[in-house]
N, C-alpha and C positions, 0 to 999 in steps of 0.2 A: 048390955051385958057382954060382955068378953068370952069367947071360947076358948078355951083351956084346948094344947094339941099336945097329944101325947106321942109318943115313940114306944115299939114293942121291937126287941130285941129276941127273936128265937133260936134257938142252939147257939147262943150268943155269952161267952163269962165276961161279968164283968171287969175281969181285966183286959181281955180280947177289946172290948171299947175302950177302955183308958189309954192301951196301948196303939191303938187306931188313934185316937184323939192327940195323944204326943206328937205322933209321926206326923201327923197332919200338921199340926200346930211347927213343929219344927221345919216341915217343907215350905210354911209359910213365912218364917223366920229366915231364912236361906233366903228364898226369893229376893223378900224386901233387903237383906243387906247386899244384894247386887244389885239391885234399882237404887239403892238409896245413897243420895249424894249431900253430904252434909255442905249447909251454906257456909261457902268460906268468903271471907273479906275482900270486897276488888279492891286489887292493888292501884295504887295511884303514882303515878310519875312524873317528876317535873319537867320542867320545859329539859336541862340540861340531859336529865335521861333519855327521855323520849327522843332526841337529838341524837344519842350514843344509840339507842336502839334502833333506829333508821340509819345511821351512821352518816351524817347530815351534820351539817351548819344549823344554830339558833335561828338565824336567819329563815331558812328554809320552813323549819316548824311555826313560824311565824305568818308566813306566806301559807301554808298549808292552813294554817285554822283560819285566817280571812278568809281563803277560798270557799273557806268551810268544807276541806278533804278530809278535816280530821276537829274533833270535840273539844274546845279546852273548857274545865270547873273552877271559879276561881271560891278562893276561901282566904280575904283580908288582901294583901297586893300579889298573893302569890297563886301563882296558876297550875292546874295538875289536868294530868289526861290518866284516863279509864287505862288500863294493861286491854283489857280484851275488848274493848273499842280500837287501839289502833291496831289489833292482830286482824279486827274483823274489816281495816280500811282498807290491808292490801289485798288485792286482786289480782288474777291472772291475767297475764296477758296475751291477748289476743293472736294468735299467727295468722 
């Protein structure tokens, strides 16, 4: 059997709760559209991009994904890199 739980509101109008209930409801509303990050597409970039974005030689981007410095995906003869995989290969350097 299920128990049934009630709520007693005293010196309480009904609208006083709806209007508590809004505001609540709305401050949760708020929250979540500053938490909420809608999924966007990762962008994909070819070899010649990816080249212009390190500002590099094909060459180099080539040497770089054998070393395995940097991810390439390929899809049929053509090869693409993540945008926020090679933001996340450069690193600081050390002094």
């Amino acid at each position: 059997m299920v128990q049934e739980k009630s709520l007693q509101f005293i010196q309480t109008t009904p609208e006083q709760v709806i209007n508590a209930t809004v505001n609540g409801v709305k401050v949760e509303i708020e929250n979540l559209k500053k938490e909420f990050q809608p999924k966007q597409p990762e962008e994909l970039m070819t070899r010649q991009e990816t080249a212009d974005f390190f500002k590099v030689d094909l060459s180099t981007i080539w040497a770089w994904q054998k070393k395995g410095k940097i991810q390439g995906y390929g899809l049929g003869s053509r090869v693409y890199f993540k945008r926020s995989e090679l933001e996340i290969a450069i690193k600081p350097l050390k002094s």
